[in-house]
N, C-alpha and C positions, 0 to 999 in steps of 0.2 A: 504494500500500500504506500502508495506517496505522500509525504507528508505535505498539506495544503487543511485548512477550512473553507466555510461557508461565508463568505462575505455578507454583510447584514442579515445576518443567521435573526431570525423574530423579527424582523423589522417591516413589515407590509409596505405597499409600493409606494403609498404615502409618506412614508418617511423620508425618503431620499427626495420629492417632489418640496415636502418642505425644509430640507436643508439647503438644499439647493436657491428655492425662493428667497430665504430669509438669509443667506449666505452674501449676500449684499449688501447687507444694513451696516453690519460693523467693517466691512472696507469703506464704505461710504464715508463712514465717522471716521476713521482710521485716517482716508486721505485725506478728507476735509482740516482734521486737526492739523495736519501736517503742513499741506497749502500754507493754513493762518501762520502756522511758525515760518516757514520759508518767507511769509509776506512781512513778518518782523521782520525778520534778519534782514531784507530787500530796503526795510529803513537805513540805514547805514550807508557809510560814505562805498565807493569801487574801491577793489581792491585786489588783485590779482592773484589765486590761490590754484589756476587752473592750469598751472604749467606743471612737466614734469609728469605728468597724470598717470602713469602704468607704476612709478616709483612710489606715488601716492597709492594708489590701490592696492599695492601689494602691501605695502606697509601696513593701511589700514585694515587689510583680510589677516596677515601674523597676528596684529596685536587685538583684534578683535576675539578669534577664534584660540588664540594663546591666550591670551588674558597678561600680555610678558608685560606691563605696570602694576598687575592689578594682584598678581601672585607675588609678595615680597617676604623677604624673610621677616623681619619686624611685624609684618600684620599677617602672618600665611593662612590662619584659623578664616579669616576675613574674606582674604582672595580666593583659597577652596572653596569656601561656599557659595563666592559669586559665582565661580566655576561650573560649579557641578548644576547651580539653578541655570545657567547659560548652555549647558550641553544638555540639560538633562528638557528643558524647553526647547530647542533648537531640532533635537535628536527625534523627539517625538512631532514636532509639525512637520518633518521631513518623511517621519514613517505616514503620518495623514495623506500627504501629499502622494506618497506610493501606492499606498491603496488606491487613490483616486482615481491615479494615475490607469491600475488593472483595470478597474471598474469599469472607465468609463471611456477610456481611451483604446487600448494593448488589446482585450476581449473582444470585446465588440465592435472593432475597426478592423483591427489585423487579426482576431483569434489566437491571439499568442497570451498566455499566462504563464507569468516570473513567481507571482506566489504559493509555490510553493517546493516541496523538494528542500535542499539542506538550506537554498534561500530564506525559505518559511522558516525552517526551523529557528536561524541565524539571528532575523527578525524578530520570533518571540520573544527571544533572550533579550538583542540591545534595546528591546523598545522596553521591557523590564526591566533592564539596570536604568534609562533614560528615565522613566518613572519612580525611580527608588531615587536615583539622584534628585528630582525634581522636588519632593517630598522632604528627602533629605536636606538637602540644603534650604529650604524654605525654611523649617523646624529652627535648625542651626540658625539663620538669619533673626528668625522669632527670640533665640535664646537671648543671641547677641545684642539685640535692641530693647528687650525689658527683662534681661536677668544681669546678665556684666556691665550693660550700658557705658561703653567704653565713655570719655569725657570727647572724645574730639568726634562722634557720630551724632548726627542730628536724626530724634525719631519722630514721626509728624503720622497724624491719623491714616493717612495716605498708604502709610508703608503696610502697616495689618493690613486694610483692605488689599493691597494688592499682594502679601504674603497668604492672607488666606484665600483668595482668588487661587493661587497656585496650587496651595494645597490640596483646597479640596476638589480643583480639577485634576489632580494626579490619583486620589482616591479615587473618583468616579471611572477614571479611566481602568483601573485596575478593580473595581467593582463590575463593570460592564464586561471583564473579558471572567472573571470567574463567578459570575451569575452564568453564563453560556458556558463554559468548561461543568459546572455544577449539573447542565443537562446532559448535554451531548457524551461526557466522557471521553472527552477526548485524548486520546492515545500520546498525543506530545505533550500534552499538560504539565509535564515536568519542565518542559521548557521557558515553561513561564512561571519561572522559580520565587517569584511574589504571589501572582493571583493564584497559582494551581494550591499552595496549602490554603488559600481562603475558599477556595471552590472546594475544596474536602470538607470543610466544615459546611458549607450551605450543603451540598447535597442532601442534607439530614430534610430540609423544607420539601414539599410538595413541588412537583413537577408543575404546576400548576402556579405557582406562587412567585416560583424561580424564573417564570416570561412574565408573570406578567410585573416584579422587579425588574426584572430586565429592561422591558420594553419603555418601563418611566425612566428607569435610569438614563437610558440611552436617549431619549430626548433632553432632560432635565443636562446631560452632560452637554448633547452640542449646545441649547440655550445659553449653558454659562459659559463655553467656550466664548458665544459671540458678545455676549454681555462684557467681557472680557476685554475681546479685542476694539469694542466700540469704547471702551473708556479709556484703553493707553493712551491715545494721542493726547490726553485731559489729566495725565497723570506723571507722577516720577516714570513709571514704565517706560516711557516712552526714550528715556536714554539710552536703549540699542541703536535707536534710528539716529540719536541728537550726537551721541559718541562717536558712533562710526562715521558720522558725514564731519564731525571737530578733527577725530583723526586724518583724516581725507583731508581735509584742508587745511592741515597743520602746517606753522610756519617756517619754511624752508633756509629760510637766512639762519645764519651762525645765532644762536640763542644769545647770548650777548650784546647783540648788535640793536639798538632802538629806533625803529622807524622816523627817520626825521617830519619836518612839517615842509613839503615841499613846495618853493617858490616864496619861503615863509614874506621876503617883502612886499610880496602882493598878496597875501591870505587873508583872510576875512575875519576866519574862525581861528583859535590860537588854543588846542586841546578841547578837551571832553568836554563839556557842560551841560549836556545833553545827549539823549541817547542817537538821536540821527548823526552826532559828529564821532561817533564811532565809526569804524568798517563796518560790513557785513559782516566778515570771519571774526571780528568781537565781540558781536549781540551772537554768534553761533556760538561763540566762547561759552558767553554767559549762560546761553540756552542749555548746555550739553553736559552741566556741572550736574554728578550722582549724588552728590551731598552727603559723601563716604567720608570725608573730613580726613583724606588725606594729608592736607595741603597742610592741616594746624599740628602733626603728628614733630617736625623738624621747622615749624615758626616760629623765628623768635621773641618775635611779638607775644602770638600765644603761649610759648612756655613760660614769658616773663610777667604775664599779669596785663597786658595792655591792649586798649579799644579794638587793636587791629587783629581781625581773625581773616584771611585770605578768605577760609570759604563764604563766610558771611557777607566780606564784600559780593560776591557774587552770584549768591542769594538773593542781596540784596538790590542788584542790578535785574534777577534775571523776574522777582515780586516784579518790578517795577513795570518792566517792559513786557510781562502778561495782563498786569494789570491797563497800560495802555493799548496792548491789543485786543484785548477781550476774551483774551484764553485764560477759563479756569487751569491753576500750573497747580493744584496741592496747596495745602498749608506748608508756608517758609519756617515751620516751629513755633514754637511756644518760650522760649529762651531768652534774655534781656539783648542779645545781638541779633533779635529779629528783625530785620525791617519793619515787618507789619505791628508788631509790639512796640519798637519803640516810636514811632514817625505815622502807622499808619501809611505806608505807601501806597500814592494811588496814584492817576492820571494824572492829577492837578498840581503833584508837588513836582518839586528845584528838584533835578538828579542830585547836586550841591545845595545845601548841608541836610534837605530832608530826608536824602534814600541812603547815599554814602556821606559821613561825616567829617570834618578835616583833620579830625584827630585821628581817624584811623585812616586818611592817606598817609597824615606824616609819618606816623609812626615805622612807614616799609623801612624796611632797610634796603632794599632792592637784591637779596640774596640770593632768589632764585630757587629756594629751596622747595616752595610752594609747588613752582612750575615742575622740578625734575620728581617730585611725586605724584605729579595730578598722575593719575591712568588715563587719561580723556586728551590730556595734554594744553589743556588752558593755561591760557599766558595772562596772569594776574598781573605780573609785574609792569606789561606796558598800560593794561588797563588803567591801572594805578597811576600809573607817570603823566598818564593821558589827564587824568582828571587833574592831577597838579599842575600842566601846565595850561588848564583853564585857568585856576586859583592864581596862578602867577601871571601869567600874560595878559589876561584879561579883568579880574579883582584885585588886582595887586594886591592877594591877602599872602603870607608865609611867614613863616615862624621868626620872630622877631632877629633872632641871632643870625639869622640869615644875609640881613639887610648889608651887613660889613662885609659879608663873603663877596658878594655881586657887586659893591665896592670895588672890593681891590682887587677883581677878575677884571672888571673895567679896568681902571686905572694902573694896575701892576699887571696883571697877566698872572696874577694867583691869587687864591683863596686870601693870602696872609700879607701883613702889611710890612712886604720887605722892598727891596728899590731891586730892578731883576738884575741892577753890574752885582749884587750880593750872591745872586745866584750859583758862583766860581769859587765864593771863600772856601769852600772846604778843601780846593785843589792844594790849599796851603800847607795842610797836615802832610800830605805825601813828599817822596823825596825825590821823587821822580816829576816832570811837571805834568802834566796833560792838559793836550794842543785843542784848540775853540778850532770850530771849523770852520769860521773866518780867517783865520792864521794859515790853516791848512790849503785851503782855497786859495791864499795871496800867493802861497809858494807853487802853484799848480800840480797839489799833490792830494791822494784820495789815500783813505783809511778804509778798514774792514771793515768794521763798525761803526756806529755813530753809541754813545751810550747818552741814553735820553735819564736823565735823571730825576726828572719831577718834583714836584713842589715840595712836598714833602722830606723827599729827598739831599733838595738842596737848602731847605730854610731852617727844616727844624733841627735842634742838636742831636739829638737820641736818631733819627735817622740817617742823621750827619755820616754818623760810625758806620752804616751799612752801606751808606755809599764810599767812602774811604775803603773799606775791606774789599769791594767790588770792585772799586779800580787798581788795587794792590793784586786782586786776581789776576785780571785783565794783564798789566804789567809783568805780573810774573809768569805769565803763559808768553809773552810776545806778542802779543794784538796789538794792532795798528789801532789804536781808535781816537775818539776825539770827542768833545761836548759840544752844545750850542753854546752854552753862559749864560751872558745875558738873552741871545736870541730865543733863550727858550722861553715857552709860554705855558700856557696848564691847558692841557687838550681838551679842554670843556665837559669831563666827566662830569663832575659835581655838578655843573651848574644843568647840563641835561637831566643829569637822576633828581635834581629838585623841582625840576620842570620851566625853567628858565630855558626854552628852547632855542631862543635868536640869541642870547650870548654863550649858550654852548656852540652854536655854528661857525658865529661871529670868531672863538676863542680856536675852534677846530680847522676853519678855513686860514687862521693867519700861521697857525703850525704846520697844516701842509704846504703853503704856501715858504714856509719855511725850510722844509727837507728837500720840496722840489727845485727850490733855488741850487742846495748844494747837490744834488740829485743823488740824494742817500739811496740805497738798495737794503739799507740792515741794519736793524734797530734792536739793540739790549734794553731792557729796562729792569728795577727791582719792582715795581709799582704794577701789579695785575689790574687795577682799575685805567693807567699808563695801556698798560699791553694791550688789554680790551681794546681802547678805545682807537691806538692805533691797527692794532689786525683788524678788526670787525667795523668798525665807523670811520674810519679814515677812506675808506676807500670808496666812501658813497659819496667822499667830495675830488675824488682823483687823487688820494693819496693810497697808492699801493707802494707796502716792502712789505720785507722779509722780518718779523717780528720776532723777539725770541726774550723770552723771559731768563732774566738771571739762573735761576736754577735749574732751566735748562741748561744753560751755555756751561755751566760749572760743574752737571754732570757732565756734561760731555767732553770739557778740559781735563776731567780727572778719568775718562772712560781713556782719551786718548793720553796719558801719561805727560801732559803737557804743562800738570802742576804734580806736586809732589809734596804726600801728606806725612806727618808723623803721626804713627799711630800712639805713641808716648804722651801726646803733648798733654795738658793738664785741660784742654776743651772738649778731647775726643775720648771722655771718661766718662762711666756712668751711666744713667739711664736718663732716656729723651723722649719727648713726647713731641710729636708735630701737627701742627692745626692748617689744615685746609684753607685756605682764602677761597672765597665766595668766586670772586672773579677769576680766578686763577685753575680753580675745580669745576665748579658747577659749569662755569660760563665756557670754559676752553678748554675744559676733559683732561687737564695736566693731573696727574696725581703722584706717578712713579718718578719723575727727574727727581724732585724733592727728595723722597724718601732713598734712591739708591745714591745719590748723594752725599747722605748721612750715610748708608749703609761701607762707602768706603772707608768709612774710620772703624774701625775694627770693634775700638775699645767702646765705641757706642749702643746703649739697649736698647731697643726705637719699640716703646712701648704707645700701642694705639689708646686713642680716646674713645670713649663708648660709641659717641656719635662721629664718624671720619669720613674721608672720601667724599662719594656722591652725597653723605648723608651729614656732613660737617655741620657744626653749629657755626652760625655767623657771631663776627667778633663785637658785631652791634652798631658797624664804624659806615658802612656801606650807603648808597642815596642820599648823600649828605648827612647822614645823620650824625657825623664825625663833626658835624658844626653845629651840633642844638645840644640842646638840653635834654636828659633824660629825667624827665619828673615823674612817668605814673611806673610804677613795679618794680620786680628786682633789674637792675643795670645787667643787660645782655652780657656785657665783657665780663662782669665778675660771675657771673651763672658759669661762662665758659672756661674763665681762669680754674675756678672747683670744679670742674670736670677735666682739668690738667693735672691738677695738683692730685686729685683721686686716683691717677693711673698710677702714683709713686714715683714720678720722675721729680728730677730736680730741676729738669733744664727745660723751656717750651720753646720749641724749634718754629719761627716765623719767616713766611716767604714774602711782608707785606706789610708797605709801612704805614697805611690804615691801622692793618692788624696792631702792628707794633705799637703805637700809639693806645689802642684799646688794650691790651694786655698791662702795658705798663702802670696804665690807670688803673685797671683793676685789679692785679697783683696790692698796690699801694689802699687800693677798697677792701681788700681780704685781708691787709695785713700778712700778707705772706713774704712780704721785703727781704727776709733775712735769710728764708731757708727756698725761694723758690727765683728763679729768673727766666725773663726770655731773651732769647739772640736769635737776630737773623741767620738763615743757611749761609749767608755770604762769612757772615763775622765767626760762624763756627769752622769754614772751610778756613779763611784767610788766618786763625787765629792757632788751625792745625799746619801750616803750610810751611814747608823747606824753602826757604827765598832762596832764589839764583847763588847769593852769596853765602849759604850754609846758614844763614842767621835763623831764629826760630822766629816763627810767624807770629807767634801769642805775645811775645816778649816786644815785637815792632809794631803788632797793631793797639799793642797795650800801651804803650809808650805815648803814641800816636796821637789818643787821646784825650792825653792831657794838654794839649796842642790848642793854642786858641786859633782863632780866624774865625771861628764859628758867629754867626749872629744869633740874638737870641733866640730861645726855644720857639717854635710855631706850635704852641702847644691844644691839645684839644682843650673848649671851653669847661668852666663846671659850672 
């Protein structure tokens, strides 16, 4: 006997007439919902997401069907579950659609029947683990949102309904297959290693009893199916369709890089202030967010106590713009960072300060960390920049400490108030000199390098030392290289992440306009907010080189035998711990230069921080906020300094003189001054280093600075 069944085994001719009929209704509602969102999102500015499109679709079928954001080690209880309700849904409309397929198509068109034989058998089985999954995981889901109640998940009436929507369409369907197993007796029964022990037990009912359960269930089951599908588009649900099409039109430029405001002297509009002066691919942003609370899991904001929860912002954008579409989206929760709880968002209100508030712009750090955990791949961080440079270009509202920075970006060409001929003094500590590439240029002569040194670099004293030990590298490898000096200027980072977008241009056009004079090809920096800005945003105004961050160049000086370390020396002792920079990691995927780096000093322990790599805590220093004030919660830098100090190291290894600034601060906030320090990779290399002349490196760059030239500190405010 071949193994096959009876396809709508009980079900009279009627049946199939009204699924069929009524099998309309919830596509109807399905696309309909769908349309109204695509006709939001159609509010927004053009925006070009349609290129590359076979790179994008593959992309978005891996990460869809893999789940590869959404399965992480830190949340894996979380990701499984999504898993198995996404296969376990997916697996069974796909066996629906087979049958359909016999029924009405393969049979009675061509006479040809697939269902059955080891096919069928094969089929009973997956569509019973699809079923067990679906069940499963719903449960798991139920657990997760009113028994552990994680802090960073938002749970909203929405989610039961649609948790027990699943459920108990996975019961009905494994109800309906052993209510018929309970009659027929069917010989494969075992194969359907869920309903067949529940068809043992009904058998005990009346033949009688058993169709005509059946035959309700089997209505009652398609009913809710379509009930179902007529209410996703009207629901969280409906994130399969909002995910996959975010992923699809994810943003292809270097994550790092911030979309300028193009033709800014003729624009009108100067940032967000409104949801039509977003993109399309923004309001899809906001539309496609699972409200899994990824994004608050590694925010520093959120670990530290303060207004700003990424996902909420986008919550609270996405309340806002169903509310002025007229699509019911769910309840935004019940939580004091609701939208609809605190502001009431509706139609009528300011995007600013009634939906998103300027406490929780300011507060971003711009770390990025939000975005490398969405699974959806929402970019919070330009949303964010977006709205700030409404507030600034157009309210001239920001945070008061600010006002000096744009000052003397104006006036000096940096954050701080130094005169830019200051910009060289530190050339004075060394003994060697190094050549401005004005000097180099009169002589009609070219360098290998240019080493771009930055603001911070060159003003403040405590970074003073990592840029003396970097060019004491440099030196003692043979590099050709050379400064601007005065010519240099500050690449308009800060004043872009604060949303000062025309004097971030303004500061970005006179530096490339700078390099292309001497027609630089190769830029070292110590500065990842530096490196950013020249590899990823420099070249949207025609400045392309070759970028290369210090700890690159230093492993690679020390890979090619070109410096020469002591492993003795009294730096490369001990146990080390090294922190991630935001722009340096997250934004340009560097993680190992750094660490094999350190790895060649022997006597080194390189012991990790709990949170590191892709998943680094920010130093707190990042989107200007290395210029304000930190008044609500615990101070970011010292949350991450005690998570240094807890790994047992003595020594905190910095690639970044942000960083360095926040550490040093909040070492001095913990009180840890006497038993804990940090040092740049550059000062831990140069400070292990064999000089040309046998001399020790620790002993010349110790010396060194005690060395004045230095102008005062460019210190962070308090």
């Amino acid at each position: 006997m071949i193994p096959t069944r009876e396809i709508l085994w009980n079900i009279t001719a009627l049946g199939p007439i009204l699924l069929y009929t009524l099998m309309a209704i919830p596509f109807v509602f399905l696309a309909y919902g769908l349309a109204r969102r695509v006709r939001m999102w159609r509010q927004g500015q053009p925006e070009n997401r349609f290129d590359q499109l076979g790179r994008r679709l593959w992309h978005a079928i891996l990460m869809t069907v893999l789940h590869g954001r959404i399965v992480r080690r830190r949340n894996r209880f979380g990701g499984l579950m999504h898993l198995a309700i996404f296969v376990g849904f997916v697996t069974l409309f796909i066996g629906t659609v087979i049958v359909m397929i016999e029924v009405d198509i393969t049979v009675p068109i061509f006479g040809v029947s697939f269902y059955r034989g080891d096919f069928y058998l094969v089929y009973k089985a997956v569509m019973n683990l699809a079923g067990l999954l679906l069940i499963g995981g719903s449960l798991a889901a139920l657990y997760r949102r009113y028994v552990r109640r994680p802090a960073t998940l938002e749970t909203t009436g929405d989610d039961v309904v649609i948790l027990a929507f699943l459920v108990v369409l996975g019961v009905q369907g494994f109800a309906v297959q052993a209510l018929r197993m309970a009659v027929t007796d069917d010989p494969w029964g075992p194969w359907s290693f869920v309903s067949y022990p529940m068809a043992l037990t009904l058998s005990a009912l009346p033949e009688s009893w058993l169709r005509a359960i059946h035959v309700a269930n089997w209505y009652i089951h398609f009913l809710t199916n379509f009930v179902f599908l007529s209410y996703v588009a009207y629901s969280k649900m409906i994130h399969p369709f909002t995910s996959f099409a975010n992923v699809l039109f994810r943003r292809l430029k270097p994550v790092g890089a911030l979309d300028p405001i193009e033709n800014i002297e003729e624009a009108e509009v100067f940032g967000a202030g409104k949801l039509e002066d977003f993109t399309w691919a923004q309001l899809l942003n906001v539309d496609a967010c699972m409200h899994c609370g990824r994004c608050l899991e590694y925010c520093p904001t959120f670990s530290t106590g303060k207004p700003l929860r990424p996902r909420d912002v986008v919550l609270e954008l996405a309340g806002y713009m169903a509310d002025r579409g007229g699509i019911f989206s769910g309840e935004l929760g019940q939580g004091e960072n609701s939208a609809r709880y605190r502001w009431g968002a509706g139609p009528d209100r300011a995007l600013i300060p009634d939906v998103v508030s300027p406490a929780e712009l300011w507060d971003c750090t711009t770390c990025g960390a939000c975005m490398a955990q969405c699974p959806v791949y929402i970019e919070h961080v330009p949303l964010i920049v977006g709205m700030r440079r409404h507030l600034v270009l157009e309210q001239g509202e920001f945070p008061e400490e600010v006002t000096s920075v744009f000052t003397n970006l104006e006036r000096l060409g940096s954050p701080y108030q130094f005169p830019p001929n200051q910009r060289a003094a530190w050339t004075k500590r060394l003994d060697q000199p190094v050549p401005e590439m004005a000097e180099v240029a009169a002589r009609g002569e070219e360098v290998e390098i240019l080493f771009w040194v930055g603001c911070l670099g060159s003003f403040d004293s405590r970074n003073q030392r990592t840029t003396v030990a970097l060019a004491r590298i440099l030196q003692a490898a043979g590099i050709k290289f050379a400064i601007l000096g005065k010519e240099e200027s500050c690449t308009g980072d800060p004043a872009r992440r604060i949303g000062n977008e025309y004097l971030a241009q303004m500061m970005a056009m006179q530096a490339v306009e700078t390099l292309n004079t001497y027609n630089v090809k190769k830029v070292v920096t110590a500065c990842p907010h530096c490196f950013n800005a020249i590899k990823n945003e420099f070249p949207q105004i025609g400045g392309n080189y070759e970028v290369i961050h210090h700890s690159q160049l230093i492993n690679q000086l020390i890979a090619e035998g070109r410096i020469t370390l002591d492993p003795n020396s009294a730096l490369a002792r001990g146990a080390v711990t090294y922190h991630d920079p935001c722009y340096l990691g997250r934004y340009n995927g560097e993680y190992d230069a750094p660490r094999e780096a350190l790895a060649a000093l022997p006597g080194l322990e390189l012991r990790e921080m709990r949170r590191n790599r892709n998943t680094s805590f920010c130093c707190g220093g990042g989107g200007g906020r290395l210029f304000m004030e930190e008044t609500r919660g615990t101070r970011i830098n010292q949350a991450r300094v005690r998570e240094a100090i807890d790994t047992g190291a003595e020594l905190l290894a910095a690639a970044c003189p942000f960083c360095m600034t926040m550490f040093e601060d909040g070492i001095h906030g913990v009180g840890a001054e006497e038993s804990f320090k940090v040092l740049d990779i550059a000062e831990i290399v140069a400070g292990s280093m064999i000089t040309p002349n046998g001399a020790d490196g620790a002993k010349e760059h110790g010396a060194a600075e005690s060395e004045g030239a230095a102008p005062e500190s460019a210190e962070r405010p308090e």
